[in-house]
C-alpha positions in Angstrom: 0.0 0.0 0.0 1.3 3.4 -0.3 0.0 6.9 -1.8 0.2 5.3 -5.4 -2.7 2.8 -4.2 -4.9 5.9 -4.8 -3.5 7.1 -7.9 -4.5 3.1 -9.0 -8.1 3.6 -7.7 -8.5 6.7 -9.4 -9.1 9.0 -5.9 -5.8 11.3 -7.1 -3.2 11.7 -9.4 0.5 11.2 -8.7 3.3 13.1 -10.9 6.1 10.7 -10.5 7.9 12.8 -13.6 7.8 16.2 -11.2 11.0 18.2 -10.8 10.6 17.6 -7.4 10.0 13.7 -7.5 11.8 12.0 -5.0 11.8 7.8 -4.8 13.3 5.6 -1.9 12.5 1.9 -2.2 13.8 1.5 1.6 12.1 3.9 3.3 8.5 3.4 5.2 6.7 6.9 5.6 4.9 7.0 9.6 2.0 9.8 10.6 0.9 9.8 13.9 -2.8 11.3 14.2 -6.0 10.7 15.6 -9.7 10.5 13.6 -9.8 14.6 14.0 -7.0 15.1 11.9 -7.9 12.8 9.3 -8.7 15.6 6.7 -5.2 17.0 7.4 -3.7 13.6 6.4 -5.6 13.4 3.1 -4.4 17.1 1.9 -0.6 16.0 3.2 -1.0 13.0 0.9 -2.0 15.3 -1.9 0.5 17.5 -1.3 2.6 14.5 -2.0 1.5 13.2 -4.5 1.2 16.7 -6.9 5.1 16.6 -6.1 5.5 12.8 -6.6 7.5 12.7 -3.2 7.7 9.2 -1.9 4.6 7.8 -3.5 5.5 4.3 -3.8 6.5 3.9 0.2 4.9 1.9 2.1 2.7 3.6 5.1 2.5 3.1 8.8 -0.5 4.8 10.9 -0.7 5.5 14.7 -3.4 6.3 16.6 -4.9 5.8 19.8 -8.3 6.1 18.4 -10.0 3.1 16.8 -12.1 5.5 15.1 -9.6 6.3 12.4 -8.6 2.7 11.2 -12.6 2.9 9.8 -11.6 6.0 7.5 -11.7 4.3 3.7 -8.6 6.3 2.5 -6.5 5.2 5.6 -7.3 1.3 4.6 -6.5 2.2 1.1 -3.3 4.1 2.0 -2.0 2.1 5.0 0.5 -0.9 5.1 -0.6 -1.4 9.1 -2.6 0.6 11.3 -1.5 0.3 14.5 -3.8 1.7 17.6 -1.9 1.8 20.8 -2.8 -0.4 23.5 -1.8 -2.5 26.2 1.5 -1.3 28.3 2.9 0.8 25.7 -0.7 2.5 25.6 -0.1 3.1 29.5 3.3 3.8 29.2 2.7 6.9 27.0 -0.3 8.3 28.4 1.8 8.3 31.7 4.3 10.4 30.0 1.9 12.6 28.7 0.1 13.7 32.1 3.5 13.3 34.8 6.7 14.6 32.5 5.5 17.3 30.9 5.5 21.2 32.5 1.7 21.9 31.4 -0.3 18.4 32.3 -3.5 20.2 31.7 -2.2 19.5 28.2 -2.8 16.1 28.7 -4.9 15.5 25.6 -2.3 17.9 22.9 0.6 15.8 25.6 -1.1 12.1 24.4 -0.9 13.2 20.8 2.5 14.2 20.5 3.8 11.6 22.7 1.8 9.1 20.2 5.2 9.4 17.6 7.2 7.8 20.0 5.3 4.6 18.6 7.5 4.8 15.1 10.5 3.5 17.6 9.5 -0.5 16.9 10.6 -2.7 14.2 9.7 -1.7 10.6 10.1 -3.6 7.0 12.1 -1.0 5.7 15.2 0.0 7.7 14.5 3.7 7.3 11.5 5.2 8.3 10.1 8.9 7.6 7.9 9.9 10.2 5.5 13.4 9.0 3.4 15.8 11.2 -0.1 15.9 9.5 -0.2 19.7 9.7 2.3 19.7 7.2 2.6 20.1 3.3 5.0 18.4 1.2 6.7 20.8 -1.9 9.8 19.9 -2.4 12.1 17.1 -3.1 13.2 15.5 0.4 16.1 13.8 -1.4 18.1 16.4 0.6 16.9 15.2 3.8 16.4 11.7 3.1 20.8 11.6 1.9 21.8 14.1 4.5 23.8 12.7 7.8 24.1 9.1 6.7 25.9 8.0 9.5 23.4 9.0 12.6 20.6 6.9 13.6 18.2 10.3 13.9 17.5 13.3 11.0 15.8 16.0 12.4 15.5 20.0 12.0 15.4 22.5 14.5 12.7 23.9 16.4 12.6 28.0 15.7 13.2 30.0 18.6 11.8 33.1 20.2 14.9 34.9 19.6 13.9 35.3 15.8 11.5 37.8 16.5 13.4 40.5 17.7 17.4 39.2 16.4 17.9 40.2 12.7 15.0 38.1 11.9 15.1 38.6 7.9 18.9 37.3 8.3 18.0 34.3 10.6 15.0 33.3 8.8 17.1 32.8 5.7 20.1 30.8 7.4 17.6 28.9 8.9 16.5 27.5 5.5 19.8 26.1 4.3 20.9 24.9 7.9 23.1 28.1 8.9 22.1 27.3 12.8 23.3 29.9 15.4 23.5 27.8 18.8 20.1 28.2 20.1 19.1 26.2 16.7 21.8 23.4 17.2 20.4 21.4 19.8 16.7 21.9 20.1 14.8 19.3 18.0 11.0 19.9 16.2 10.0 16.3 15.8 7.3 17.2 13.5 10.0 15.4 10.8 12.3 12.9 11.9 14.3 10.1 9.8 15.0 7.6 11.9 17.6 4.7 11.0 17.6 0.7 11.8 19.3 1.3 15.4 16.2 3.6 16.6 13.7 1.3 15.1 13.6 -1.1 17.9 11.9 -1.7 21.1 15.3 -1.4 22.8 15.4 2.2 21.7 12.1 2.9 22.6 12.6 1.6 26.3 15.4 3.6 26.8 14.0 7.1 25.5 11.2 6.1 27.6 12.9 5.3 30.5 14.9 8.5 30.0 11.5 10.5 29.8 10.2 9.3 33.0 13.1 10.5 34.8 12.4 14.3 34.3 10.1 17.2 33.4 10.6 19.1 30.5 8.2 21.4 28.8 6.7 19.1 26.2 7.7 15.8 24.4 10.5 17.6 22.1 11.5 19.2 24.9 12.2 16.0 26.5 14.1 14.4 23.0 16.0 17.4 23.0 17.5 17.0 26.2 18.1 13.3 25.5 20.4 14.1 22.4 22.1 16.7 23.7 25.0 15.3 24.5 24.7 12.6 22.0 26.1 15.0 18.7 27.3 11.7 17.2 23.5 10.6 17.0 21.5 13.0 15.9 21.7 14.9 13.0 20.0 18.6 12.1 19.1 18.7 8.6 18.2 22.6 7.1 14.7 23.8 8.4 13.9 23.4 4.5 12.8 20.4 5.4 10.6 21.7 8.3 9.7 25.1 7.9 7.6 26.9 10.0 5.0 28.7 8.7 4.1 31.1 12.0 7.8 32.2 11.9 7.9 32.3 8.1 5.2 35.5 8.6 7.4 37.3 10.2 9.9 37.5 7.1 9.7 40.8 5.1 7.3 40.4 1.5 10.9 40.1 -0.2 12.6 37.4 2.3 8.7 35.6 2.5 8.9 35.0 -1.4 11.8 33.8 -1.5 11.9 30.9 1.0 8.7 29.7 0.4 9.8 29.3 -2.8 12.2 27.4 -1.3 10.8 25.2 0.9 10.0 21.4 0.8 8.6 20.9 3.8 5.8 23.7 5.3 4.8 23.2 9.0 1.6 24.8 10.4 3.0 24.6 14.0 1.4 26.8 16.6 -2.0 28.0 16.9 -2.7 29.5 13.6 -4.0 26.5 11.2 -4.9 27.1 7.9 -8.1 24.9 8.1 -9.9 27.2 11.3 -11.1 30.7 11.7 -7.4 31.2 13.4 -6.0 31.6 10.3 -8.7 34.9 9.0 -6.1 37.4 9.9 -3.5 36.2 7.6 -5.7 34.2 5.0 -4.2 36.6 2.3 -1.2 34.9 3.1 0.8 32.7 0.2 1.4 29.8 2.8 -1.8 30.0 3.8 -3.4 29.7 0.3 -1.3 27.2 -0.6 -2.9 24.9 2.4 -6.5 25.7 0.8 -4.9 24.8 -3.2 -3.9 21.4 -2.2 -7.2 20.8 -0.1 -9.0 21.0 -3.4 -6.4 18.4 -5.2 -7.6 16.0 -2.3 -10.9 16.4 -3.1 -12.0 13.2 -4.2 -9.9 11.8 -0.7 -11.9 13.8 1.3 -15.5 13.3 -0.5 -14.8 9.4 0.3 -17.0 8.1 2.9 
C-alpha cells in the first residue's frame, strides 16, 4: 500500500515525472494522528503526491483512536494501522500527564507523545515519520541523503529569539541549515528520519525510561534533552525540510517569497491553522493559500466516505 494505491483507484493523481519527484525503495513513511485530523492527512498526501515525493512507500499509521482505522482512505493508503494499547498504551499516556511542565495539556501531551510509537521494528530500515499539519513541496532527497551515519534526521525547532534578532537574516540561514547555537540542539520532531538502530523496542525503552526521569516542557522538549550530548546521533538537517510557517510570517514580503519558494517541507505549528477561523487574519497569506490549493487536489480523498 502506499499513496500510489490511490492514484491506481483513481481518488488522485500522482506526478512521478515532477522536478521535485523524489523515490526511496527503503524507506516506510509513519504519521501519527487521531480521527480529527484525518482531513489534514488526506491534503498532506495530496501535497505528495502533486510533487510525486515518496509515492510508492509503504505507510504506517498510529493512533490511539480506533475511530480512524474505519476511515476508507487510511485502509487504502495504510501498510498497518497500529492503535496503541496494552503497556505501551499506559506507558505513553503516563508520560503525557506526569513529565511534561503543562499536564493540563494532557490531551495535545497524548498526541505528541503518540510518535514515539515509530520507535518499533519496521520492513524498511529507514523510516520517515510526518506531522499531518504539514505540506509536502519539495524534493526531500536532501533530507532523506543528508547525515548518513546518525541513527536520527531532524531540524530545528525556531526559537523566540527570531522575533526580535535580525529576523530577515535568521530566517534565511535557517533555511539552508546556517544554525546559530540556540538552533543546534533543540529538536522539532514534526520530521524525523529515523535509522535501523532507533527502530527497535530497545530504543524505545530507553527514550522512555529516559522521559520518565524528568520534566521538560513538552515531548520535544524531552528528546531534546536526550540528544544533547549525544552530537554523534543525531543529525540537524536545514529547516527546509521543516519550515515553519508562523515564523515564516514574520519574514519581510521580499525574504517571505523567497523561502517559500524554497521550501519542501511547510509546517503549520502553533496555533494559527490554515483549516480554522485562526488563520482569517493572515488568509491573504501565500502559505496560507497554498494549504487551501492542495485541499482542493484532495478532493475526491476527502468526499470518500
Amino acid at each position: 500500500m502506499s499513496i500510489y494505491s490511490l492514484h491506481e483507484k483513481g481518488l488522485i493523481n500522482v506526478n512521478e515525472s515532477a522536478q521535485s519527484a523524489t523515490v526511496d525503495s527503503n524507506i516506510t513513511i509513519a504519521f501519527a494522528l487521531d480521527s480529527g485530523y484525518a482531513d489534514c492527512l488526506k491534503v498532506m498526501l495530496a501535497s505528495m503526491a502533486h510533487n510525486g515525493i515518496l509515492c510508492r512507500s509503504p505507510i504506517v499509521i498510529y493512533t490511539d483512536d480506533p475511530k480512524l482505522s474505519e476511515d476508507p482512505i487510511v485502509k487504502i493508503v495504510a501498510d498497518k494501522i497500529s492503535v496503541l494499547s496494552g503497556k505501551k498504551k499506559d506507558l505513553l499516556y503516563k508520560l503525557a500527564k506526569d513529565n511534561v511542565q503543562r499536564p493540563e495539556r494532557a490531551d495535545w501531551n497524548r498526541g505528541t507523545f503518540l510518535k514515539w510509537s515509530v520507535f518499533e521494528p519496521q520492513e524498511t530500515t529507514k523510516l520517515l515519520f510526518l506531522d499531518v499539519d504539514m505540506l509536502v513541496l519539495n524534493s526531500l532527497s536532501g533530507l532523506l541523503t543528508a547525515f548518513t551515519d546518525k541513527p536520527l534526521v531532524t531540524c530545528p525547532q525556531f526559537q523566540q529569539s527570531i522575533k526580535s534578532e535580525n529576523t530577515d537574516a535568521q530566517l534565511t540561514n535557517l533555511l539552508s541549515g546556517n544554525f546559530d547555537n540556540k538552533h543546534k540542539r533543540r529538536i522539532n520532531s514534526g520530521v524525523m528520519l529515523v535509522s535501523e538502530d532507533y527502530l527497535s523496542d530497545t530504543f524505545f525503552a530507553d527514550i522512555t525510561q529516559y522521559a520518565s526521569e524528568r520534566v521538560s516542557i513538552h515531548e520535544q522538549g524531552l528528546m531534546s534533552e536526550y540528544f544533547y550530548n549525544k552530537s554523534e546521533c543525531l543529525g540537524m538537517a536545514p529547516s527546509a525540510f521543516n519550515y515553519q510557517d508562523s515564523y515564516l510570517r514574520l519574514a519581510t514580503k521580499e525574504t517571505y517569497k523567497k523561502i517559500l519558494n524554497n521550501i519542501s517541507i511547510l509546517h503549520y505549528a502553533g496555533a494559527v491553522k490554515p483549516w480554522s477561523n485562526s488563520s482569517s487574519s493572515v488568509s491573504h497569506m501565500r502559505s496560507i493559500q497554498l494549504w487551501h490549493e492542495y485541499k482542493k487536489i484532495a478532493n475526491e480523498l476527502l468526499s470518500v466516505v
